[in-house]
MOPAC internal coordinates of N, CA, C and O (Angstrom, degrees):
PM7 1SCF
backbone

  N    0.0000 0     0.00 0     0.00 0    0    0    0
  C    1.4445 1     0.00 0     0.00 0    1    0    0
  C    1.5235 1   109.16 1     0.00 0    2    1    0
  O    1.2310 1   127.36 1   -70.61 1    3    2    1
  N    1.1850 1   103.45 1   109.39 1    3    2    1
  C    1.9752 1    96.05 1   163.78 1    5    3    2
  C    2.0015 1   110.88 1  -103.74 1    6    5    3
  O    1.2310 1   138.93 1    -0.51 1    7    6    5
  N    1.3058 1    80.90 1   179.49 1    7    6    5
  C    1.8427 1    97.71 1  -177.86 1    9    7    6
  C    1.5407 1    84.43 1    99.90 1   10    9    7
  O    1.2310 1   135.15 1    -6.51 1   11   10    9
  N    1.4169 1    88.29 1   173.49 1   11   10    9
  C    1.4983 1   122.66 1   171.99 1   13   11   10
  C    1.1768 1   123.25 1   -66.77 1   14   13   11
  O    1.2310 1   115.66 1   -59.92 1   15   14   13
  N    1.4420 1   125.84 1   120.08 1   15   14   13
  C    2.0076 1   120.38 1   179.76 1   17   15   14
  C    1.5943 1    79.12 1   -95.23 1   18   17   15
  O    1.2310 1   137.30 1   -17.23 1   19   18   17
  N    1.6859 1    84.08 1   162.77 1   19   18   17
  C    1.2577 1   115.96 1  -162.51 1   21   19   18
  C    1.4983 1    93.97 1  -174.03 1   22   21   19
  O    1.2310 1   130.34 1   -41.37 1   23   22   21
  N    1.5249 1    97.67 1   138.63 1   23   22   21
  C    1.8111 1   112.45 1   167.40 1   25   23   22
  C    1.5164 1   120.93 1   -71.13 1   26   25   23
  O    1.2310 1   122.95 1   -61.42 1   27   26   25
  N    1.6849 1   111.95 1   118.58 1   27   26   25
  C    1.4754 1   104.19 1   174.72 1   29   27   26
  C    1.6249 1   122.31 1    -9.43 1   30   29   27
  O    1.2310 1   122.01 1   118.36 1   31   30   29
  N    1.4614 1   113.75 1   -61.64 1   31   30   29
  C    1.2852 1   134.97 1  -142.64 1   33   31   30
  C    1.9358 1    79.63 1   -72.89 1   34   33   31
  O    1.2310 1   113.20 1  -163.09 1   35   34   33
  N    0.9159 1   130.46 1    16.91 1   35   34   33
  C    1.2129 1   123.11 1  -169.43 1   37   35   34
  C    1.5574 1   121.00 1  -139.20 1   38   37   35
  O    1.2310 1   126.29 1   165.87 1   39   38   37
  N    1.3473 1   105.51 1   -14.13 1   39   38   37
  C    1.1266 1   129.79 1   165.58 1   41   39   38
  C    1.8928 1   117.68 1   -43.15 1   42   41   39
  O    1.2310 1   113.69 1   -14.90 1   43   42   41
  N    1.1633 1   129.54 1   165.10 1   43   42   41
  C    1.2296 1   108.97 1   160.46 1   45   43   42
  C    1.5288 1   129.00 1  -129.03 1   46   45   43
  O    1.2310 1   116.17 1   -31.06 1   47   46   45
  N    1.5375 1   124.89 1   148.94 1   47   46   45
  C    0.9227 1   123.00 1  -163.29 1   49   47   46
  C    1.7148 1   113.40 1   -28.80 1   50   49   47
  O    1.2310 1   115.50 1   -52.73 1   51   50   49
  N    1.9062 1   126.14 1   127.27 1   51   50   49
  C    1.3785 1   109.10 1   155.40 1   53   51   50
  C    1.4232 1    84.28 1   105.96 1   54   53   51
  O    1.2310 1    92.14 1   177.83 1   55   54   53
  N    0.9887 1   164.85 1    -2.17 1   55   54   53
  C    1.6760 1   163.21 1   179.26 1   57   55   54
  C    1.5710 1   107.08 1  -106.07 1   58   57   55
  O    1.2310 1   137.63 1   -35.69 1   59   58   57
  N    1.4139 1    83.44 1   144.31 1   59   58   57
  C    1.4567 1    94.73 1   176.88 1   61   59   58
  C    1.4830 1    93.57 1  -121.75 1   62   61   59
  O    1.2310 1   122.92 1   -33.15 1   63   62   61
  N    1.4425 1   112.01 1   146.85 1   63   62   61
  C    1.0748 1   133.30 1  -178.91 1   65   63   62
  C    1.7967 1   137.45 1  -126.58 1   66   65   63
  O    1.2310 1   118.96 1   -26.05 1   67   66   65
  N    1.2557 1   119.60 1   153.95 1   67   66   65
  C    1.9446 1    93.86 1   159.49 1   69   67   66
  C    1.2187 1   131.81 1   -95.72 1   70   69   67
  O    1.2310 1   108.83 1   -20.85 1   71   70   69
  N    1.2834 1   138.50 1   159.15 1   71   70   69
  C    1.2781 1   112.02 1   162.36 1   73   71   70
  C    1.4477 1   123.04 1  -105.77 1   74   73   71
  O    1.2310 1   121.89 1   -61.31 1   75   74   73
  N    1.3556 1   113.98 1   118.69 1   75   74   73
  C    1.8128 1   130.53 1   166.45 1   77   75   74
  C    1.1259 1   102.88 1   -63.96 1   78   77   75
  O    1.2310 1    92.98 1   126.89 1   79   78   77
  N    0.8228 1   163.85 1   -53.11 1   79   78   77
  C    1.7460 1   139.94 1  -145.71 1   81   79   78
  C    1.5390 1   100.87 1  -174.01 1   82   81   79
  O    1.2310 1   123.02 1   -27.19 1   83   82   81
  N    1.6689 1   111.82 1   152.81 1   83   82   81
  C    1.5153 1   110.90 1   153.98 1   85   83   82
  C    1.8082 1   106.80 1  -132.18 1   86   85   83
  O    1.2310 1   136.71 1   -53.28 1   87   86   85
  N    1.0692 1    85.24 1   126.72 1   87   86   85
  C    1.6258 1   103.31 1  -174.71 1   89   87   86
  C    1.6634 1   108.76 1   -77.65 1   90   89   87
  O    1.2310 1   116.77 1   -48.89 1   91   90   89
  N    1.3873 1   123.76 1   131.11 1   91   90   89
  C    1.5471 1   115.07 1   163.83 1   93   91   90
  C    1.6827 1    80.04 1   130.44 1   94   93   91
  O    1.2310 1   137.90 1   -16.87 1   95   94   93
  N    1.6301 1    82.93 1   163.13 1   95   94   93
  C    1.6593 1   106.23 1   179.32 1   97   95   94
  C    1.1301 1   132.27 1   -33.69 1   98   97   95
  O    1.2310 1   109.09 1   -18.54 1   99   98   97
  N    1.3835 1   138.04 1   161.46 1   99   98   97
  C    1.6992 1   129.72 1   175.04 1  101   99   98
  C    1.6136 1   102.09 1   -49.28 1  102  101   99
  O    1.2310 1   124.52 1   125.51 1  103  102  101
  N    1.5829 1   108.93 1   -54.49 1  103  102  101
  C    1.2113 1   101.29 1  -157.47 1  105  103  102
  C    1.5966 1   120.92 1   -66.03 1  106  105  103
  O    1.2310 1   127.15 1   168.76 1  107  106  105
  N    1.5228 1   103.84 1   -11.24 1  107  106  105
  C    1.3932 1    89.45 1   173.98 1  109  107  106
  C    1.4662 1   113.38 1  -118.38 1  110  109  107
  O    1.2310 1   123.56 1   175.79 1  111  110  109
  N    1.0940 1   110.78 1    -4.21 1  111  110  109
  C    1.6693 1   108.51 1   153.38 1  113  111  110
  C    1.7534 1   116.61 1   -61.40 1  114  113  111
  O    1.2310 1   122.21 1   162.73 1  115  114  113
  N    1.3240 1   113.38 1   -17.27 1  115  114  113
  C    1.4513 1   117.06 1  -157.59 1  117  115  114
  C    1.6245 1    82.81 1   -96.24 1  118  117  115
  O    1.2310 1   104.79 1   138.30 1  119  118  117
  N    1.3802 1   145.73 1   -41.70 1  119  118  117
  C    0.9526 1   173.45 1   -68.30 1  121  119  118
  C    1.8951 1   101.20 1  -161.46 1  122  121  119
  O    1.2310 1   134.51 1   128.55 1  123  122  121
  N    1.4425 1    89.54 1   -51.45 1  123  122  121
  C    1.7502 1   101.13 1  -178.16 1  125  123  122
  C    1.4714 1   107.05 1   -85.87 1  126  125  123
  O    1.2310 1   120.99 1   152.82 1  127  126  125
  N    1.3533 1   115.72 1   -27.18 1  127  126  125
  C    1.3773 1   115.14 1  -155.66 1  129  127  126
  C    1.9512 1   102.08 1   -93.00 1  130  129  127
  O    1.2310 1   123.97 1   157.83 1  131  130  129
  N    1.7168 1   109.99 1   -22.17 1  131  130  129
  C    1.2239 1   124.64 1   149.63 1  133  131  130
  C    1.3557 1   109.92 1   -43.02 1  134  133  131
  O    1.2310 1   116.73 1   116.39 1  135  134  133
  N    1.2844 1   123.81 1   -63.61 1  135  134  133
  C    1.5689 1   123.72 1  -162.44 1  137  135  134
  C    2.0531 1   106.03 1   -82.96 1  138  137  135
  O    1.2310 1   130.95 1   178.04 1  139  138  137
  N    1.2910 1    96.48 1    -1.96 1  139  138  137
  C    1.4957 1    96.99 1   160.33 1  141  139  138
  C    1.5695 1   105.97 1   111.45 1  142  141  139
  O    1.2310 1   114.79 1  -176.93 1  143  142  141
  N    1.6902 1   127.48 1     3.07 1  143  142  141
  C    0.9588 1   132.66 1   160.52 1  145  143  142
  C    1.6683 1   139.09 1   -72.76 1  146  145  143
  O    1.2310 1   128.06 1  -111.33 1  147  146  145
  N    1.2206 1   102.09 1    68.67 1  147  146  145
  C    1.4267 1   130.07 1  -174.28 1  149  147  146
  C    1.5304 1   125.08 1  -123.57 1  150  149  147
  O    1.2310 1   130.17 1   -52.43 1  151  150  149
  N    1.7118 1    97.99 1   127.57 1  151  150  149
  C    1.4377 1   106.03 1  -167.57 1  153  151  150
  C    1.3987 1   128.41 1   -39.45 1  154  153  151
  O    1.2310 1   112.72 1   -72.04 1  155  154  153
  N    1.3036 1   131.35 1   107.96 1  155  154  153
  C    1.3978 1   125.91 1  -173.17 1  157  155  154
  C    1.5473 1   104.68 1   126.90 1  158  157  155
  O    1.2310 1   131.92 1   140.79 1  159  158  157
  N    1.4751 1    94.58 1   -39.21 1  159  158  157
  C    1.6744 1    95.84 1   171.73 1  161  159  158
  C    1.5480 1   144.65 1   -39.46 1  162  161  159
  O    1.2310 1   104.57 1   -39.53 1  163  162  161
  N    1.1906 1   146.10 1   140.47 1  163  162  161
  C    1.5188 1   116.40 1  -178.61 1  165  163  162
  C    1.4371 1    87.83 1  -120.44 1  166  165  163
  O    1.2310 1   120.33 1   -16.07 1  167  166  165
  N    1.0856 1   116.97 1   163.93 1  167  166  165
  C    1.8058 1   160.65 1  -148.28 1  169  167  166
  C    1.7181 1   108.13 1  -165.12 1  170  169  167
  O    1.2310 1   122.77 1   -61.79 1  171  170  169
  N    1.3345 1   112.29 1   118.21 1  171  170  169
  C    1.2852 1   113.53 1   162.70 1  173  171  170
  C    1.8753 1   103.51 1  -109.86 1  174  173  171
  O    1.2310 1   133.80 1   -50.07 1  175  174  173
  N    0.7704 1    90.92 1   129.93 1  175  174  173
  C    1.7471 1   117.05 1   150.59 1  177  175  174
  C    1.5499 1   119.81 1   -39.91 1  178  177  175
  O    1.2310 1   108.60 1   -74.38 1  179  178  177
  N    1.3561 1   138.92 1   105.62 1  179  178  177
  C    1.4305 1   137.22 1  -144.76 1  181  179  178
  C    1.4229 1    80.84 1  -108.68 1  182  181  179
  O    1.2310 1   127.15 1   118.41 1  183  182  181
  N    1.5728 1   103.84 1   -61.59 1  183  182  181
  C    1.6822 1   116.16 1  -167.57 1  185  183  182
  C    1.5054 1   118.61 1   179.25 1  186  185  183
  O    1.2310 1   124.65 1    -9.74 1  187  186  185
  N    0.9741 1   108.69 1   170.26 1  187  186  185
  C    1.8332 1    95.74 1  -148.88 1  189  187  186
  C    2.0729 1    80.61 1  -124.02 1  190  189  187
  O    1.2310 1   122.87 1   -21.75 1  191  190  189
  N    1.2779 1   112.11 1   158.25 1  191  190  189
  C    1.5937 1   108.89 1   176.67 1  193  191  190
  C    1.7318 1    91.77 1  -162.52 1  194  193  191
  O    1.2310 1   129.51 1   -57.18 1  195  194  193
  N    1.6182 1    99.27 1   122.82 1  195  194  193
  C    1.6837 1    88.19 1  -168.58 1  197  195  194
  C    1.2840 1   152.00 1    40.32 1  198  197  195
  O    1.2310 1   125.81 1  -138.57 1  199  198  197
  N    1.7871 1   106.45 1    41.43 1  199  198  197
  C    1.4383 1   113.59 1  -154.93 1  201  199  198
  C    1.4909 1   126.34 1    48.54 1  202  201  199
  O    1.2310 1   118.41 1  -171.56 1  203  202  201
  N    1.5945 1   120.63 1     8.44 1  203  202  201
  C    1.8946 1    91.00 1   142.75 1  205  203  202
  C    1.2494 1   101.86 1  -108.03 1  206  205  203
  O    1.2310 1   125.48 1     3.53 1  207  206  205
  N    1.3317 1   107.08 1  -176.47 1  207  206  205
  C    1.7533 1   109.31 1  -157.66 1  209  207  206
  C    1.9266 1    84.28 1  -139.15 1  210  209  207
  O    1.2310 1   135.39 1   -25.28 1  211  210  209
  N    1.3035 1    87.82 1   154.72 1  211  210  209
  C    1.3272 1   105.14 1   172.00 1  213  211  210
  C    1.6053 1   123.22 1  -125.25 1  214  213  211
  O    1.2310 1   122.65 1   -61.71 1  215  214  213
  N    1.4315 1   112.52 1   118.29 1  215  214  213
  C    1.2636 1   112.49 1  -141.21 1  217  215  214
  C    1.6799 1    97.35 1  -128.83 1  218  217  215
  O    1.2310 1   128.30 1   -34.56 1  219  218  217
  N    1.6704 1   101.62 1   145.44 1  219  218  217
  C    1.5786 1   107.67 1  -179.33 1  221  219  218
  C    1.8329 1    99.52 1   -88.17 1  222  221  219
  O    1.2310 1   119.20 1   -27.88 1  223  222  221
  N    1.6005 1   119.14 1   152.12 1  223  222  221
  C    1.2166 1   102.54 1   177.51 1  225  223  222
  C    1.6127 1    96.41 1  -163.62 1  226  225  223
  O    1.2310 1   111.30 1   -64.23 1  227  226  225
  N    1.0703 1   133.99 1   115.77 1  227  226  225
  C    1.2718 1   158.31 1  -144.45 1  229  227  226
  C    1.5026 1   107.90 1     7.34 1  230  229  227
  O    1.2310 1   128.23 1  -110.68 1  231  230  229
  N    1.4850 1   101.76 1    69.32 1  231  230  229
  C    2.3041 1   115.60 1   179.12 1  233  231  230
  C    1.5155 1   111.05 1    93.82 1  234  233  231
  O    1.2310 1   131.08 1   153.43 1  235  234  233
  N    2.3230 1    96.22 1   -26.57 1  235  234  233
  C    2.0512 1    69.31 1  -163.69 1  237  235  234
  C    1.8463 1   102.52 1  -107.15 1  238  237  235
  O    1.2310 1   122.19 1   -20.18 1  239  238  237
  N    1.1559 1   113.41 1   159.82 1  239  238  237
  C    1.7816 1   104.68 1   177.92 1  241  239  238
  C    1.0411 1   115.04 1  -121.85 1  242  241  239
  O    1.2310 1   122.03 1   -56.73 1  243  242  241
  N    1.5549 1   113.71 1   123.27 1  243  242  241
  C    1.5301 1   106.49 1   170.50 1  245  243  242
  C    1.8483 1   100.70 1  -145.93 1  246  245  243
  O    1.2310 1   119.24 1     3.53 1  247  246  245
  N    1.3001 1   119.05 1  -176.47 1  247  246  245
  C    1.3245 1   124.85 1  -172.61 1  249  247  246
  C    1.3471 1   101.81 1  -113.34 1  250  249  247
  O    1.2310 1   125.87 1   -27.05 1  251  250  249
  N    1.4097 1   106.33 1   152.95 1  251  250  249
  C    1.2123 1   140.73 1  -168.54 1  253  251  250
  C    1.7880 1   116.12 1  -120.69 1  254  253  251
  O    1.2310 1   113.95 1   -56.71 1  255  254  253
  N    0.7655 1   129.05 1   123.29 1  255  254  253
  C    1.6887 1   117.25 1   165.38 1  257  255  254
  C    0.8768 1   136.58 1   -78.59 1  258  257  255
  O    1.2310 1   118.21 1   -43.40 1  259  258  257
  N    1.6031 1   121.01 1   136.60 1  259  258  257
  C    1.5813 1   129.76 1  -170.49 1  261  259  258
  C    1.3952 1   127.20 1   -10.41 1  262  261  259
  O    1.2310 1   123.11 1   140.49 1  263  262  261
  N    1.3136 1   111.65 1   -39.51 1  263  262  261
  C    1.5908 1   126.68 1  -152.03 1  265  263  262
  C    1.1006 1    85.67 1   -83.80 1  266  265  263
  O    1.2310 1   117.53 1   104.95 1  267  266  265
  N    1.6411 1   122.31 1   -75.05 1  267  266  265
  C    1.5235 1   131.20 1   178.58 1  269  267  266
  C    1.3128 1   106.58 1   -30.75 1  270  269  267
  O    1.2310 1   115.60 1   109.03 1  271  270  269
  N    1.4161 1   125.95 1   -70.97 1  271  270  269
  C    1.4742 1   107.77 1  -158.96 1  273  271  270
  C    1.9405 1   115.14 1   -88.25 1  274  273  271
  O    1.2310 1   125.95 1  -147.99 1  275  274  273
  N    1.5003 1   106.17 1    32.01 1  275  274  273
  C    1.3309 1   129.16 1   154.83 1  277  275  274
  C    1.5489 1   109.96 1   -78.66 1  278  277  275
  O    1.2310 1   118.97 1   152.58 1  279  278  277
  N    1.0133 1   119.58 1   -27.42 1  279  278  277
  C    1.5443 1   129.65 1  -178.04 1  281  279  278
  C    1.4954 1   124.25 1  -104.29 1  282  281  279
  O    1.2310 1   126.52 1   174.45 1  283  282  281
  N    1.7494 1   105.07 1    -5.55 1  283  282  281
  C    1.7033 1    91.47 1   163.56 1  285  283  282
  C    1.1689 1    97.11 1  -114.23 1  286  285  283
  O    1.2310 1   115.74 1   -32.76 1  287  286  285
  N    1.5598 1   125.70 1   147.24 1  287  286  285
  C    1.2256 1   145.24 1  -174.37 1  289  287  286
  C    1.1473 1   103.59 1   -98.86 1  290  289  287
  O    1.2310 1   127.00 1   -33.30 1  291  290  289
  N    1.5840 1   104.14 1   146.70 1  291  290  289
  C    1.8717 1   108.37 1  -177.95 1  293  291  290
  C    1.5165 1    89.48 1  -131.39 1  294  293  291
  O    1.2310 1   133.12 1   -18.10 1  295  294  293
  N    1.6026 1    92.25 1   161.90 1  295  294  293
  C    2.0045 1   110.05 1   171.00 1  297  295  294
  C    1.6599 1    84.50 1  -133.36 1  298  297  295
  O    1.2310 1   120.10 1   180.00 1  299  298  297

């Protein structure tokens, strides 16, 4: 993977992205990777509202909170 990683939560509105890594415990890596957060994966950015972001991820969209998407890494 080249480019710059960077935390979802940091992403900007309207981007599509990959995901490199998710940082944090089994259980919530096991947890993220359920909701479709898995390395290689892409995630676009719907729109961000007070640092959580609301994100498309294989058809379905829903939001996530700040903290959480501090812990999946994008390229």
């Amino acid at each position: 993977m080249t480019g710059a990683q960077l935390p979802l939560a940091m992403v900007r509105e309207g981007e599509t992205v990959t995901v490199a890594k998710v940082r944090g415990g089994q259980d919530l890596r096991q947890h993220l990777a359920e909701l479709g957060f898995v390395p290689g994966g892409t995630v676009k950015v719907v729109s961000r509202v007070n640092g959580d972001v609301i994100v498309g991820v294989k058809g379905a969209t829903f939001g996530i909170g700040r903290d959480m998407a501090m812990r999946i890494v994008t390229c």
